[in-house]
N, C-alpha and C positions, 0 to 999 in steps of 0.2 A: 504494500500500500504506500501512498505517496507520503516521503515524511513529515510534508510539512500543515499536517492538520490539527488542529488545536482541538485538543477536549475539557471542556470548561460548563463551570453551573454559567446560565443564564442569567442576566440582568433584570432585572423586574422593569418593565415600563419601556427601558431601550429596548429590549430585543421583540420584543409581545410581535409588532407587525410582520417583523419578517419570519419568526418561528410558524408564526400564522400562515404567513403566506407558502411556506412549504409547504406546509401539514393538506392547506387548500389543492394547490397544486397535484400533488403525491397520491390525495385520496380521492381527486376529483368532489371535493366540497366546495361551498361557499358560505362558511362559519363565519360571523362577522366578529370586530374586537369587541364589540360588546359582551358575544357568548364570550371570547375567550377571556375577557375581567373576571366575567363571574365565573367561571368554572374555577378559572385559573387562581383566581386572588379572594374566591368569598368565603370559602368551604370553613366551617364555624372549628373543623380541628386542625386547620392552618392553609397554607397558601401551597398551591404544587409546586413542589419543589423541582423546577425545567431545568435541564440538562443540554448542552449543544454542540455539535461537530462543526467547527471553521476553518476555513481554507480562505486564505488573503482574504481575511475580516468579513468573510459572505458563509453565511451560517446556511450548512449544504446537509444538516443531521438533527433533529431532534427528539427529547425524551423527558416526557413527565413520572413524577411519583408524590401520589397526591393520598397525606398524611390521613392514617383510619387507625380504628378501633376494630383487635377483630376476635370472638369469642372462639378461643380454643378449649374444648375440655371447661374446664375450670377457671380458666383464667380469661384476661382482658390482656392480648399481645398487643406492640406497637407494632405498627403492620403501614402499611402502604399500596398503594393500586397503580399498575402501570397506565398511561393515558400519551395524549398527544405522541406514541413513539412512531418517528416518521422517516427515509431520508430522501432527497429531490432526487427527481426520481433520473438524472442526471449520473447519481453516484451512485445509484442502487448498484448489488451484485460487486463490490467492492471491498471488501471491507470494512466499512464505517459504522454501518451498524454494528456487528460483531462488538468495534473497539468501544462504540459508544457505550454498548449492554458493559460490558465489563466497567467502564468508568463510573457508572450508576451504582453498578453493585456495589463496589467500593464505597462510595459515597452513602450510599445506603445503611452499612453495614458498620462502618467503621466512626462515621459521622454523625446518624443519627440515631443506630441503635435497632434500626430494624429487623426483627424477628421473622416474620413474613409480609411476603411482598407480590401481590399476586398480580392477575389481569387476567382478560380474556380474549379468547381468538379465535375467528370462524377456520372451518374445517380446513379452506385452502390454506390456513397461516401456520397449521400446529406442528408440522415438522420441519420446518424454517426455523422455528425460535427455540424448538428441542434441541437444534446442532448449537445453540448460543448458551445452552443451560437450562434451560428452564424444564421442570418437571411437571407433566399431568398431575394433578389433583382430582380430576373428574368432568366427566359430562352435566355442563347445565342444555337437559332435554327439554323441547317449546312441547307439552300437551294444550291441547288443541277439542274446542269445542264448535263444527261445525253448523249444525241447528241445533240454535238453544231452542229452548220451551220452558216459561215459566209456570209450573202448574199448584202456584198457591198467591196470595196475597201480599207484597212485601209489604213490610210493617212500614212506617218513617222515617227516612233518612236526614239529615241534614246535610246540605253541600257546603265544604270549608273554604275559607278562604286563605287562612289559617291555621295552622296549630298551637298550638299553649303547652303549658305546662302540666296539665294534666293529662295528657298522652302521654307521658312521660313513664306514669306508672304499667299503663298497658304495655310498652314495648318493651321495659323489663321483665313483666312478667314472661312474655316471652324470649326473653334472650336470655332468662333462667333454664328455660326448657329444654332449647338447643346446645347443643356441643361447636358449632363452627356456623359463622355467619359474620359479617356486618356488624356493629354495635351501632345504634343512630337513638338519638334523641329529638326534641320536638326540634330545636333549632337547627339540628340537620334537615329532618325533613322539611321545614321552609325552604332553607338555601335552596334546596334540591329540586321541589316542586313550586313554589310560587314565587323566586325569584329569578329563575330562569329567564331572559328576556324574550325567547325565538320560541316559544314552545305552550301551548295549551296543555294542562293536565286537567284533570277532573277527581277531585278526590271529596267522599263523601264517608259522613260517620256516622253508627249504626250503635244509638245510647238503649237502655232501658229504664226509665225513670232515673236517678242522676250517676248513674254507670257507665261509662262508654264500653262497649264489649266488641266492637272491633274498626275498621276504617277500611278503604278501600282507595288505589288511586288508579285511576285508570286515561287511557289517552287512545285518539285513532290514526290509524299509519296505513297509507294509499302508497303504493310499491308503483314502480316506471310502467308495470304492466296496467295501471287502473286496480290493482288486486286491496282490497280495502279490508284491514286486521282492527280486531278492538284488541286493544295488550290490557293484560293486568300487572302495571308495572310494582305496586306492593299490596301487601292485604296482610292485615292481622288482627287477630279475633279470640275470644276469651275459650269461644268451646265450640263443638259444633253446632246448634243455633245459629250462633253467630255468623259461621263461617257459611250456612245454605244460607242466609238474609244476604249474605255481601256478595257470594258467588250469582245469585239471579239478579240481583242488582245491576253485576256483569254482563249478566246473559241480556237484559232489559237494556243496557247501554248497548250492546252488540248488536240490538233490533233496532233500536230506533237510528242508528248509523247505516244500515243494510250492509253490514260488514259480511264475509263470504266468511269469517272467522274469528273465532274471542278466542285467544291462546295465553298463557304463561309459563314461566320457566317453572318445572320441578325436577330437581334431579333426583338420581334413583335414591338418594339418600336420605330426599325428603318424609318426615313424620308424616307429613301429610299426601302425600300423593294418591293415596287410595281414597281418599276423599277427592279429592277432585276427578278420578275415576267412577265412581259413583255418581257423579253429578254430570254425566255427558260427556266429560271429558276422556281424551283418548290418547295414545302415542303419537308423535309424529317423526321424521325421518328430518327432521331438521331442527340442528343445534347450534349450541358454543361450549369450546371448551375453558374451562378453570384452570390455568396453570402458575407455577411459582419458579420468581426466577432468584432464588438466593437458595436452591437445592429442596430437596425434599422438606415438607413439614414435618416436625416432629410429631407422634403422636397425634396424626393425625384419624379422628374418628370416622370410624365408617358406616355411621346414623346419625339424624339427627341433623343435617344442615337445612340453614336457611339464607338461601341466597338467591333474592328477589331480579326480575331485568333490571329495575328500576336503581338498582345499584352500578347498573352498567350503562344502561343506553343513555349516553347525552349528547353524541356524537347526531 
């Protein structure tokens, strides 16, 4: 590889546009700097921390790792998520990725302390970043509900605009339950859902007299072909109750979009997956995979996870 390439953290505010405009380039997007502020600079457990490849001061590489919570077992690890990893597509097949993954890890590991460090990647990417290091962890499988049918009365929901601090106790109860997942709090899920600048979600909450017992968010996504998806990007819920009141909820948002499909992720590890088997829902042949790039997780569980789209899709 050519020697004279620089690997260096990112500048906050100088580099934003041109990091940008790779990532745009590369992936065929057009993310404007506004998404990339808030992805990049709001997230309430810190700022992504951008990574960059430079050849005469023209940044030709980059790599985010964007600071998380993540329940292993028993514990609350310091963990991180890969994002924006990019290179113009100029230098692809070169080198540069490779050296950049390694500059990261360092950094990662040695700097900030990171435990695990994960991301995800469609089927054409997983043995690309296998040869870089990175280990499978598992399949996040999209089940798939192609005609819903609502056949009872949903109780009342309220749709948020926000979240509070009394969510707060529901998603612990839940991230009690689980062995591996996301840890998020209400002030996550704001950032996440209703500060977003480019993007509609729809998130609704499902109380029983002054109990909140589950929430739901959801969004719809029209594919190049016209093909039109309701996603359940999070949902969580005190027991099952809860969980049929929010699921037809879904299926009620899926109808009145004339979506060809309401799907979410469950992987086979999911406590819940046979519930949403029971409820119309089925396999489908189309996934992402969960992989870590700082080596195997230790002790990692093999039930028990929960890990929503809506942790992934912002792109």
């Amino acid at each position: 590889m050519r020697g004279n390439i620089i690997y260096r953290k990112a500048i906050p505010l100088i580099d934003d546009e041109e990091i940008l405009s790779v990532y745009n380039q590369a992936h065929g997007r057009n993310l404007s700097v506004e998404w990339f502020k808030w992805y990049n600079y709001s997230c309430p457990y810190g700022a992504n921390r951008l990574y960059v490849a430079e050849e005469k001061s023209k940044i030709i590489a980059a790599w985010g790792m964007l600071p998380l919570k993540v329940k292993l077992n028993d514990r609350i690890v310091t963990a991180s998520f890969a994002s924006d990893a990019t290179t113009h597509p100029a230098y692809q097949h070169k080198g540069v990725f490779a050296n950049l993954n390694k500059f990261v890890q360092r950094c990662e590991i040695e700097e900030h302390g990171v435990e695990i460090s994960i991301g995800v990647f469609g089927e054409g990417d997983i043995w690309g970043m296998k040869h870089l290091g990175w280990e499978i962890l598992g399949d996040l499988d999209f089940v798939v509900c192609h005609s819903p049918s609502i056949d009872f009365k949903i109780p009342p929901v309220v749709k948020l605009n926000r979240f509070t601090e009394e969510f707060d106790s529901l998603l612990l109860r839940l991230f009690n339950s689980i062995k591996f997942g996301i840890v998020k709090d209400h002030k996550f899920l704001n950032w996440r859902y209703f500060d977003r600048p480019d993007k509609e979600y729809h998130t609704y909450a499902y109380r029983h007299k002054d109990e909140i017992l589950g929430f739901i968010t959801l969004k719809y996504f029209v594919d190049d072909n016209g093909y039109k998806k309701a996603h359940i990007l999070d949902i969580y819920f005190v027991n099952r109750d809860a969980f049929i009141v929010l699921v037809n909820l879904a299926k009620a948002f899926s109808i009145a979009g004339n979506c060809h499909e309401l799907d979410c992720w469950q992987p086979k590890q999911s406590p819940y997956l046979d519930w949403f088997y029971r409820h119309q829902f089925e396999p489908s042949n189309h996934k992402n995979t969960l992989k870590s790039n700082i080596g195997p997780v230790k002790h990692l569980p093999h039930q028990d996870w929960w890990i929503m789209l809506g942790d992934y899709d912002v792109y």
